[in-house]
C-alpha positions in Angstrom: -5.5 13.2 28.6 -7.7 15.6 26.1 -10.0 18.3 27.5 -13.1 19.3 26.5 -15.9 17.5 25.4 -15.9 14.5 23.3 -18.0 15.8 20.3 -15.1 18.4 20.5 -12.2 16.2 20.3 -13.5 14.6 17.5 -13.7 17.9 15.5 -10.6 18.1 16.4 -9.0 15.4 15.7 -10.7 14.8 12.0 -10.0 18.8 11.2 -6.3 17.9 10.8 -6.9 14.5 9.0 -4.7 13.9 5.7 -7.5 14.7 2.8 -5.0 13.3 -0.1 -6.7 9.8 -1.5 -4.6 7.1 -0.8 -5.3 3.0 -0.9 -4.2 0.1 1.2 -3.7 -3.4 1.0 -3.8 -5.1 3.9 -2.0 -8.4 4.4 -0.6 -9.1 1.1 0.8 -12.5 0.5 4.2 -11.2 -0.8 7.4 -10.2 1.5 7.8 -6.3 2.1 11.4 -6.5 0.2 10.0 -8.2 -2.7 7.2 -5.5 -2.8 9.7 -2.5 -2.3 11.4 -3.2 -5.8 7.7 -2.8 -7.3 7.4 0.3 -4.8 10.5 2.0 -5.8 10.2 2.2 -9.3 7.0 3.9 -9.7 7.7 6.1 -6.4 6.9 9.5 -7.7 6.0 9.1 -11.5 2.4 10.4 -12.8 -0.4 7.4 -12.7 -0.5 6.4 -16.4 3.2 6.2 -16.2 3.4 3.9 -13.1 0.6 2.1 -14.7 2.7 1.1 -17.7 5.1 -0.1 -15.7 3.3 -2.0 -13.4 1.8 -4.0 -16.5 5.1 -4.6 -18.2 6.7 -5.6 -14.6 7.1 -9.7 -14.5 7.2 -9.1 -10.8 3.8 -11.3 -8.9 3.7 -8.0 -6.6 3.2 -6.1 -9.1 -0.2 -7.5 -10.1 -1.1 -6.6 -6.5 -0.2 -3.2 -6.7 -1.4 -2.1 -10.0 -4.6 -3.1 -8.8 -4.0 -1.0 -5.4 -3.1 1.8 -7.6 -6.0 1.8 -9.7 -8.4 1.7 -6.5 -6.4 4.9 -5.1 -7.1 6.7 -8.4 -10.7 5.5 -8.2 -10.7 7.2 -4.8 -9.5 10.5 -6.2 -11.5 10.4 -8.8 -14.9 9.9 -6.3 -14.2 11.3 -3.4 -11.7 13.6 -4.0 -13.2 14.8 -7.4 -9.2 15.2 -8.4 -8.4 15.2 -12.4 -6.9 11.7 -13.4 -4.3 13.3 -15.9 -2.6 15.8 -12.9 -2.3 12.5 -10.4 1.5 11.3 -9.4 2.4 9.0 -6.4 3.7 11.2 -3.8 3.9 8.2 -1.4 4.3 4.6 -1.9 5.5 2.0 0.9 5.3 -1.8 2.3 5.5 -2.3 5.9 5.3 -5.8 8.1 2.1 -7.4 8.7 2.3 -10.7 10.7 4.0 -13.5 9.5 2.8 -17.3 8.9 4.7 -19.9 10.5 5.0 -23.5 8.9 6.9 -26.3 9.2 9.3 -28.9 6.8 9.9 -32.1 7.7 13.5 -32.6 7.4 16.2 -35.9 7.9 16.2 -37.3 11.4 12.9 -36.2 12.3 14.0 -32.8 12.5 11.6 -29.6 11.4 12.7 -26.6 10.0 10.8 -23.4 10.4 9.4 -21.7 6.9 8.0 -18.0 7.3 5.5 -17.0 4.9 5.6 -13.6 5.1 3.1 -10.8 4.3 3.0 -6.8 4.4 0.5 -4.2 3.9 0.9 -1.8 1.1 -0.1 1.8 1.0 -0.2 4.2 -1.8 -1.0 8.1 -1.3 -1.2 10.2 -4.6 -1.6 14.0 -4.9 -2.0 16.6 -7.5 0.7 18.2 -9.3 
């Protein structure tokens, strides 16, 4: 249990918050593996080259996170008041979000289980 008053664990605990402008998508309707091949080829490139990949990627998860990726650079931009041209993804990475059970009618009046899966997506990008 923390000491001290609570005004002061607050200070506390938002004086070691991580400042670098980052994005997330929150239950995406695509598979964490499906959005790790998007992830892992514009892990640590410079924005306007990850951009130019993203667009020229047929992937449907890549849609989602050029989108994602152009919010976290709007967030450096604003908050952050980072220069656009010095911006590469020092982090990118999918992780499970809860998954949507459904069921197939199969023969003989069995069902078969279908799991729609989602993830949530986070990007973090930094200054070279």
């Amino acid at each position: 249990m923390a000491k001290g008053h609570r005004s002061q664990i607050k200070r506390e605990r938002n004086a070691n918050k991580d400042t670098r402008p980052s994005a997330k998508l929150s239950y995406a309707r695509v598979s964490v593996q499906k959005a790790c091949f998007v992830l892992d080829a514009i892990r640590g490139k410079d924005v306007q080259t990850a951009l130019g990949i993203l667009a020229y990627n047929p992937r449907y998860a890549s849609t989602l996170i050029e989108k994602l990726l152009k919010s976290a650079i709007a967030n450096a931009e604003n908050n952050n008041g980072m220069d656009v041209s010095k911006l590469y993804i020092q982090e990118c990475y999918a992780g499970n979000a809860p998954t949507m059970k459904r069921i197939r009618p199969r023969a003989q009046g069995r069902a078969y289980r279908i799991l729609k899966r989602t993830s949530h997506i986070t990007i973090v990008l930094n200054e070279r």
